[in-house]
C-alpha positions, 0 to 999 in steps of 0.5 A: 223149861225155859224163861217166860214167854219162850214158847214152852206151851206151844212146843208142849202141845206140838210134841203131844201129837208125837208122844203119849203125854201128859203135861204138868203144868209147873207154874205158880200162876196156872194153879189159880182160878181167874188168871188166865189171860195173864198168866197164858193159860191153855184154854179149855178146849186144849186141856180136853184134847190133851190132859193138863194137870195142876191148873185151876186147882185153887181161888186166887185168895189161897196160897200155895207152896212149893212144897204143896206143888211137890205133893200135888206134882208126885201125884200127877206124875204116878196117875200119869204113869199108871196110865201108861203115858208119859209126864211131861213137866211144862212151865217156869217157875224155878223154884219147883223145878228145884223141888222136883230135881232136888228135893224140899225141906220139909217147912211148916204151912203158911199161917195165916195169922201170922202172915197177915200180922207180917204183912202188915208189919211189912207195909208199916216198916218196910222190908229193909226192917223186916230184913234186919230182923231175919238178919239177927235170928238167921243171918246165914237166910238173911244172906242169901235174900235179898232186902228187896225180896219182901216175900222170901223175907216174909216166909223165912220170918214166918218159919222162924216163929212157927218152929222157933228154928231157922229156915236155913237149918230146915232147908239143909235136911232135904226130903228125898227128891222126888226124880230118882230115875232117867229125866231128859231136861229140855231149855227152851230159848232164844239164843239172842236175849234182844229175840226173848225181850220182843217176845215178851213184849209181843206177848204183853201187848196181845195180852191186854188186847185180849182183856188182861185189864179187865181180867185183873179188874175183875179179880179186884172186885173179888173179896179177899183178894188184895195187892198183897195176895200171893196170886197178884203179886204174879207179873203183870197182874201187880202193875196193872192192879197198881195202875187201877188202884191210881198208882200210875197211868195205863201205858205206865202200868203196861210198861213196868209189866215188860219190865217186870216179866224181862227181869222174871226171865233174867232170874229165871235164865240165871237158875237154868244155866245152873242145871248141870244136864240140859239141852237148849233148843231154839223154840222157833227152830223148825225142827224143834219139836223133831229134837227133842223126840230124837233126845228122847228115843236116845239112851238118858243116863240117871243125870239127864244126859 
């Protein structure tokens, strides 16, 4: 685990050469055919030299939901196991994570019918509306989003009128967690947050030298996909698709992507020092990859201790 841009992947495939595994992609971008430059994905030629699961599952126009993720994710894991290798889980989207180490409610699926209507009720009214709404029929939800978070808004909404329950009452009776045994949870990141920041700023700048522009360019010509699909609202691909709607220039556009992606890793860092067993290792270490072999071979307690 660890905040975007942190070196997850490269120290992924490093400890492949060390161990049995599998890698787990857990992140909400990966599972989407054409986000590739954006989203870092793993070439091909590294996916067939060591086995990737849950990229390129889905069109960019589909959405996909954590509690899809966590089907998708128990089934990964149980091939991998029934080949006698191991899953190593890779990625930073938070909120799978949660999925894995805490268990789901079990929600409705998204409708699309009614996700259009709220979208664009969302763009008439704005989210501050749509708030107030979720504040009268579930203000224990409305209390803990934010009223600028117009897709969490958005969902607690849909949930509402898909079951005519709140999404809070439902989030309170958690399907089983899906981790029940030994798991060694390993945070990838610098220690100096100014280090992250150049990271992802060195990240961003070799992306675009790399096409991103044109990547996003051709998924915008592609129908069914618009700003507010869920795949485009991933960081970077909404900056630059604003930038070639007219919203704003390119070195504009390429400067709200870093911001956007430092304050990604900030939420990010903020949920994993809530984990209450984890070990934080330094990507750029030299002996990192030599760490986490050593935790491994050392004794993990159910807690991941």
């Amino acid at each position: 685990m660890g905040p975007t841009g942190a070196g997850k992947s490269v120290t992924a495939l490093a400890l492949a050469g060390h161990l049995p595994v599998e890698i787990v992609s857990v992140d909400s971008a990966l599972v989407y055919r054409g986000l590739d430059i954006g989203a870092a994905k793993p070439d091909r030629a590294v996916r067939e030299r060591i086995p990737h699961h849950l990229i390129d599952i889905l069109d960019p126009s589909s959405t996909y939901s954590a509690g899809q993720f966590l089907r998708d994710a128990e089934e990964a894991i149980a091939v991998i196991r029934g080949r006698g290798r191991l899953p190593l889980l890779v990625g930073g989207t938070m909120l799978y994570f949660h999925a894995l180490l805490n268990g789901l409610a079990e929600l409705p699926e998204a409708d699309p019918e009614l996700r259009r209507e709220l979208d664009q009720r969302m763009a008439e009214r704005g989210s501050a509306e749509l708030h107030a709404e979720l504040k009268r029929v579930d203000p224990q939800a409305a209390a803990r989003i934010h009223p600028n978070d117009p897709q969490r808004i958005q969902r607690a909404l849909e949930v509402f009128h898909l079951t005519g329950l709140p999404i809070s009452a439902l989030q309170a009776e958690r399907r089983r967690p899906l981790a029940q045994e030994p798991l060694l949870n390993i945070v990838l990141c610098p220690a100096r947050r100014a280090d992250l920041h150049q990271r992802i700023e060195r990240r961003f700048h070799a992306m675009m030298a790399a096409g991103f522009l044109d990547e996003v360019r051709a998924l915008r010509s592609q129908p069914g996909l618009t700003a507010n699909t869920p795949s485009m609202r991933s960081v970077g691909y909404r900056q630059l698709w604003a930038h070639l709607d007219g919203a704003h220039g390119l070195e504009e556009g390429i400067r709200r992507g870093i911001v956007a992606t430092r304050r990604l890793a900030k939420r990010q860092l903020t949920w994993l020092r809530t984990l209450p067993a984890a070990h934080w290792l330094e990507p750029d270490a030299h002996d990192a990859v030599a760490q986490i072999i050593r935790l491994y071979d050392a004794p993990i307690d159910a807690d991941g201790s």
